[in-house]
N, C-alpha and C positions, 0 to 999 in steps of 0.2 A: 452458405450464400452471403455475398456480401451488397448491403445498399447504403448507398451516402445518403446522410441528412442532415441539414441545416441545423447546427446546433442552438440557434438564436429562435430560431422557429419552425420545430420539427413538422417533417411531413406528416399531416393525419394516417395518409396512406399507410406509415412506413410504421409509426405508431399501431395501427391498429392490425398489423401483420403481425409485429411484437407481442405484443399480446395474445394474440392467436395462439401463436406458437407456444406460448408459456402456459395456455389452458390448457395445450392438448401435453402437454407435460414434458416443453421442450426446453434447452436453454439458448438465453441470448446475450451475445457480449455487445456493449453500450459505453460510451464517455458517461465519466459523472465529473465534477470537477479539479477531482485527486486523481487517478488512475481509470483505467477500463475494467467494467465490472464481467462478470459472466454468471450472469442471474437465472433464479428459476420462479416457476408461483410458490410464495412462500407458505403455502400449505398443499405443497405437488408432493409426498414424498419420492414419486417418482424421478419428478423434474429436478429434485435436491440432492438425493442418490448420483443422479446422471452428472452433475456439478462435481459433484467427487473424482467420478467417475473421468469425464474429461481431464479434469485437473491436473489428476495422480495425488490428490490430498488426501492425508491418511483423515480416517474418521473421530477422530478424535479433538478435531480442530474447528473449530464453530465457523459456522457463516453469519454476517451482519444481515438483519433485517434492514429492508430500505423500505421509508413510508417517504409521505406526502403531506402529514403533519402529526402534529401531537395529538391530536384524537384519535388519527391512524395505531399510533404506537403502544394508546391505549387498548386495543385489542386484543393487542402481544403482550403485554406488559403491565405492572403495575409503575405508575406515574404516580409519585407522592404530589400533594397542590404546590410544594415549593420546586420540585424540579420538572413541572407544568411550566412553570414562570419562567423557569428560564433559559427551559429547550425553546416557549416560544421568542426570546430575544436572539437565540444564536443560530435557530434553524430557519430555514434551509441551509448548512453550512457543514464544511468539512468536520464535525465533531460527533461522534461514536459514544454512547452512554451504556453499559454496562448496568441492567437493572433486573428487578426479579421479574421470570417469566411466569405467563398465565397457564403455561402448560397446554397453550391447545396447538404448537405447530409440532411438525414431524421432529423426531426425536435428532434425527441426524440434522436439522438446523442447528440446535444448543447442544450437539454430542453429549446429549443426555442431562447437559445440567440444570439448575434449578434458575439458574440465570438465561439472560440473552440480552444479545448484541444487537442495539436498534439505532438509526441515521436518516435521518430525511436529505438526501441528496439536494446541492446547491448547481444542478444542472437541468433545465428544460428536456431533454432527452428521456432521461430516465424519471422527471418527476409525472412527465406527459405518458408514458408506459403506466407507472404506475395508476395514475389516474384513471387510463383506459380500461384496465385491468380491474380497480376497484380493491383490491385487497394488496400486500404487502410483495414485496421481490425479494427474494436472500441471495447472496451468491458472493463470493471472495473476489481479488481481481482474477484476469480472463488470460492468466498463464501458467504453463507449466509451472507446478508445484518445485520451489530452488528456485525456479529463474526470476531474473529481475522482473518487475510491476511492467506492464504494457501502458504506454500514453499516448499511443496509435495504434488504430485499425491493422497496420503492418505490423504492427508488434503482436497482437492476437493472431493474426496467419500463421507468422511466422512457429508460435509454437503450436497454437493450438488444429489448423488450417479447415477442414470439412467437421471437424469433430463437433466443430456449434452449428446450432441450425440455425444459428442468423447470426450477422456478425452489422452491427449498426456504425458504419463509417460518421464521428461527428467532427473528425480533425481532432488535434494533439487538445490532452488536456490542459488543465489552465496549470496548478497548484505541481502534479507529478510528483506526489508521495502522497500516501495513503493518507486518511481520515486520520485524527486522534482519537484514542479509545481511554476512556475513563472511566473506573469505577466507581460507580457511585453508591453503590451497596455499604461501602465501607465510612467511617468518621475515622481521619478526615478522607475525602475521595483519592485513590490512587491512578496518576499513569501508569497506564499498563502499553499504551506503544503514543510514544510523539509523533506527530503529525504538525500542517498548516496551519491549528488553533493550538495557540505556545502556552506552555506553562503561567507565565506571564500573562497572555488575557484569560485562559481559564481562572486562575485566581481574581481576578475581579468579578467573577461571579459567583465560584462556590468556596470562595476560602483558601485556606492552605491545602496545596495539593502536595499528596507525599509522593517523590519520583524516587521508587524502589532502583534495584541495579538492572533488574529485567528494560524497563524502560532505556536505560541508558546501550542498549545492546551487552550488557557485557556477564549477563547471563541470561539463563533457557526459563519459563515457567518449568513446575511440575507437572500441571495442571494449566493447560490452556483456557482461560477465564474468555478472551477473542483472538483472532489473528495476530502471526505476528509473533508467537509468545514463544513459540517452540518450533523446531526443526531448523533446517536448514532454509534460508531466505532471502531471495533478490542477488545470486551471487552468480558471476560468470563462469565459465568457462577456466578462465587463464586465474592462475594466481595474483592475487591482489594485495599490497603491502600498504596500510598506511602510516605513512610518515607526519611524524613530531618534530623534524629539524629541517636546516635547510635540503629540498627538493632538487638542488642543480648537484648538490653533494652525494647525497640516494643517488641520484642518474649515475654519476661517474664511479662509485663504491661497485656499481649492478654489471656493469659496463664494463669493467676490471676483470667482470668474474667471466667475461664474454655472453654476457643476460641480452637477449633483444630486451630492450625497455621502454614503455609507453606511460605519458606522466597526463593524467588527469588533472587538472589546473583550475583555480577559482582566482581570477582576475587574469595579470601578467602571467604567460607561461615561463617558464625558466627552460634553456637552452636544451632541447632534445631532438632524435630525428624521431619520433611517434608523441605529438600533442593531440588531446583532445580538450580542448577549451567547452567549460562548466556552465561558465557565465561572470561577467563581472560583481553578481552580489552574491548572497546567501542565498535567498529566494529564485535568483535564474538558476545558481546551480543546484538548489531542490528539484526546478523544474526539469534538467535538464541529464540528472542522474543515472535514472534507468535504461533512456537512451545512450546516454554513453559507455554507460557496463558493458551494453550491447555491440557497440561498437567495435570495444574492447576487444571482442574474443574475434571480430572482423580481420586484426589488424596481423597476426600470424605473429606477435611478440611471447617472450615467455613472461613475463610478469609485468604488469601494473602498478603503478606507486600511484599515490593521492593524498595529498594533505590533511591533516588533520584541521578542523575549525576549530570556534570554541563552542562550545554546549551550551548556549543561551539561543533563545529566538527558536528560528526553524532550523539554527545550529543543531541542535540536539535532535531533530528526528534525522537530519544528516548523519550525525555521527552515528546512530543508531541502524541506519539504513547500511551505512560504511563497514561495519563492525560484523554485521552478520553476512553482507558478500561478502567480506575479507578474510573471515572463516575464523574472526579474533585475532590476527594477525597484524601489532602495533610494535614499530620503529622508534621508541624514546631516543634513541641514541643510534649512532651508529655502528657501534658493538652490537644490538640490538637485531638489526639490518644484517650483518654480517651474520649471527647464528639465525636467521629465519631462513636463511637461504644458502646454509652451506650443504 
């Protein structure tokens, strides 16, 4: 079932249905202000099981706890006093802590480990569920396991469709990539997946942060520490190449080889018959990503090209997001381009 609600000021109604549903041990997909979640009570094993279950998420992949504040978190979690301080400056917000667990939620939230994944959502929707609820939500975003992130309600049907027992209509998200996930367990803390809050302002709060190659997309954990770290991630349908050199050169290199080809663009498009325009910044086209992937496999072309950015900012959850739909699949050159696709 699907119901709209005011994301600025959710219906109590619609609210306190959500909930319902998550005590009697059901899931419900909701805006947060990165992607659509598809939540359970985070002490349902049922309801957290069932999360998998929908998904097609192998179990070995942790689910993010979502609270409502830092003393929520403390119940999941150990909070040393210094990083009290400074989840309360940064939360409610897109940023994901990686911290040791108290070992009282279901095994398949932490796929067993000694850690867990906890967030206080920067969205009235789900911080108002959880409030109503009283205890913690887990859940990944609210689509099939592979495909790209949902940032609308029609992006949840589309994969997921009757399979959730609620589906909370709040309109597109704001951000449209996932939370950042940090380790904090570690000296110094490690990115383990970029997101909204950049390397850059992370470091103004906890120091130097090390950005291993996992972060950067361009390898797998062994060991899923959160989301994000392993398997296959956010990627279409159609083949997807991105490109390091000129874009109008790719189009005609593809085109040669008689390639239907469709060019993903961040500003000016360069001359093709299939554009999907990104946005004119770094951040539109953060926002605007998943839906265009989606797009993508809309369009009946055989491959996708997309530029490469640079990996600073929200560049780097870009590229990271790029890298695992693109199945690792980078054009340095056009030699490059030419063997990816002979």
């Amino acid at each position: 079932m699907l119901v709209k609600c005011d994301p600025l000021r959710p219906d109590p109604d619609v609210v306190k249905r959500a909930a319902e549903v998550l005590r009697r041990g059901g899931v419900v997909a909701a805006p947060t202000e990165t992607v659509y979640g598809l939540f359970a009570h985070a002490y349902s094993e049922a309801g957290c099981r069932k999360v998998f279950q929908v998904k097609r998420r192998p179990m070995d992949n942790p689910l993010i706890v979502h609270v409502d504040s830092v003393e929520m978190a403390e119940s999941v979690a150990y909070i040393p006093p210094e990083l009290r301080d400074i989840l309360r400056r940064v939360w409610p917000g897109p940023i994901t802590v990686v911290v040791k667990s108290r070992g009282v939620l279901p095994r398949c939230v932490t796929a067993g480990l000694d850690t867990v994944a906890v967030r206080a959502p920067a969205h009235p929707i789900p911080l108002a569920i959880i409030r109503e609820l009283g205890v913690p939500i887990a859940g990944p975003s609210a689509n099939r396991a592979g495909r790209p992130s949902p940032t609308t309600a029609e992006h949840v049907l589309e994969d997921l469709g009757d399979e959730v027992d609620l589906i909370v209509d709040g309109g597109p998200t704001f951000f449209g990539v996932e939370s950042t996930i940090v380790d904090v367990t570690r000296t110094p803390p490690i990115l383990l997946r970029p997101g909204p809050f950049t390397v850059e302002e992370l470091e103004k709060f906890f120091g130097r942060i090390e950005v291993p190659p996992v972060a950067r997309g361009l390898a797998e954990a062994d060991v899923a520490l959160a989301p994000g770290m392993k398997y296959r991630h956010y990627a279409p349908e159609t083949p997807l190449v991105i490109v390091h050199f000129d874009l109008e050169e790719a189009v005609r290199l593809l085109e040669a080889r008689g390639l239907r080809v469709a060019v993903l663009c961040v500003g000016k498009c360069p001359k093709a018959k299939h554009t999907i325009p990104l946005g004119g910044d770094l951040y539109e086209a953060a926002k605007n990503l998943y839906d265009a992937l989606r797009r993508l496999d809309k369009l009946g072309v055989d491959i996708g090209v997309v530029p490469a950015v640079e990996e600073r900012g929200i560049g780097l959850a870009i590229m990271n997001r790029l890298r695992k739909a693109s199945g690792h699949r980078e054009a340095r050159r056009p030699e490059d381009l030419a063997a990816i696709v002979k």
